[in-house]
C-alpha positions as CSV (number, residue, x, y, z in Angstrom):
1,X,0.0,0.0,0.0
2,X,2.9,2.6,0.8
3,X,4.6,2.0,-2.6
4,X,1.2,3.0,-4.6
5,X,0.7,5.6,-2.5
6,X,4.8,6.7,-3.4
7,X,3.9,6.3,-7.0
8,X,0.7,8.0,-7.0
9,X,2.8,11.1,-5.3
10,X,6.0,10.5,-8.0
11,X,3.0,10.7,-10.7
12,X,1.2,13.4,-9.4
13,X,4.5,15.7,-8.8
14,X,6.1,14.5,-11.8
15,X,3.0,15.6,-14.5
16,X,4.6,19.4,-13.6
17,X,8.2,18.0,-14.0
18,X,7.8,15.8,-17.1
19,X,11.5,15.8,-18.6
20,X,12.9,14.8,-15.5
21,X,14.1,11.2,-15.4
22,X,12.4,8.4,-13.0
23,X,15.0,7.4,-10.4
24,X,14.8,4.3,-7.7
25,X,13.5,4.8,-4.5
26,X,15.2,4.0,-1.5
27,X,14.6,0.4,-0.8
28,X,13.2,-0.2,-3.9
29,X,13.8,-3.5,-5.8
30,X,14.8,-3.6,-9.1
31,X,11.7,-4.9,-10.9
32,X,9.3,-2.3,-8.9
33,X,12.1,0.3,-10.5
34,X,12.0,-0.8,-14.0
35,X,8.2,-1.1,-13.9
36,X,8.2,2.3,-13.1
37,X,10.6,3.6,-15.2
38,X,8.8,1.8,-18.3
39,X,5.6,3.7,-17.4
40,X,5.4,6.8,-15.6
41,X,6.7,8.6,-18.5
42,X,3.8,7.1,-20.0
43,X,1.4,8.1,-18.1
44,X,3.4,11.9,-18.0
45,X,2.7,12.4,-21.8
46,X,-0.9,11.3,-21.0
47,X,-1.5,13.8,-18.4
48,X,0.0,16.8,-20.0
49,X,-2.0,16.0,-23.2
50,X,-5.4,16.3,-20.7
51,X,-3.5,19.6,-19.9
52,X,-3.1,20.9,-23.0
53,X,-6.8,19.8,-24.5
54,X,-9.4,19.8,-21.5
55,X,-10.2,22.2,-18.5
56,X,-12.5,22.0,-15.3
57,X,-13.3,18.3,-14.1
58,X,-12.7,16.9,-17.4
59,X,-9.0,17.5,-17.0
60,X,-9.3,15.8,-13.6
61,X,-10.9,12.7,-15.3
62,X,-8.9,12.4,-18.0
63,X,-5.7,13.4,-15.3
64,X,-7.1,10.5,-12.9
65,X,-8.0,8.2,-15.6
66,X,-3.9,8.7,-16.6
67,X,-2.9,7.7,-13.3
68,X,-5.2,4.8,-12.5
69,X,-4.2,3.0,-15.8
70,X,-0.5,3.5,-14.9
71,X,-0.5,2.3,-11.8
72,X,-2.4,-0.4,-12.5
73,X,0.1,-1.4,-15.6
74,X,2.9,-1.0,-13.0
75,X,1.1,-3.3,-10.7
76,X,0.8,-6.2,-13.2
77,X,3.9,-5.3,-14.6
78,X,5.9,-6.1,-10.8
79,X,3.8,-9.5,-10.7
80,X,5.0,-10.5,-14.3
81,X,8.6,-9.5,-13.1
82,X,9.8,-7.5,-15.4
83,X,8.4,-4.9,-17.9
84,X,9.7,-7.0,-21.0
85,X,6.9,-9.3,-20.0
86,X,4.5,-6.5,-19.2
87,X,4.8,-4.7,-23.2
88,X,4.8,-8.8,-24.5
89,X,1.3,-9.0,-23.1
90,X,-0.4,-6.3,-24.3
């Protein structure tokens, strides 16, 4: 529950600081990292294009809608192992 709630915060403060690279979190293991690294810039380029295009609670929809999908692509993503496996599945 605490990482989520790390990655929900690394999404939500990383939307304003797009270009910056994802790096591990303390304690973090390797396959949790790479997940991460494989999608929040993902889900980055989603929210800044419900930025650019929307306004009021639609923003927030699409915004949330952004962050949902990620983390839940990051969650399966950690139980497949590695993000290879993850981009194989889709």
């Amino acid at each position: 529950m605490m990482l989520r709630l790390i990655v929900a915060i690394a999404l939500v403060t990383g939307i304003a600081q797009a270009a910056d690279s994802v790096r591990p979190l303390r304690g973090e293991t390797t396959v949790s990292f790479q997940c991460r690294a494989a999608f929040i810039p993902e889900a980055r380029q989603c929210a800044a294009r419900c930025d650019a295009t929307l306004s009021g609670d639609a923003r927030w929809e699409c915004v949330h809608a952004c962050t949902t999908k990620s983390l839940w692509d990051m969650s399966l993503c950690r139980e497949q192992g590695a993000p290879a496996a993850a981009f194989a599945s889709r």
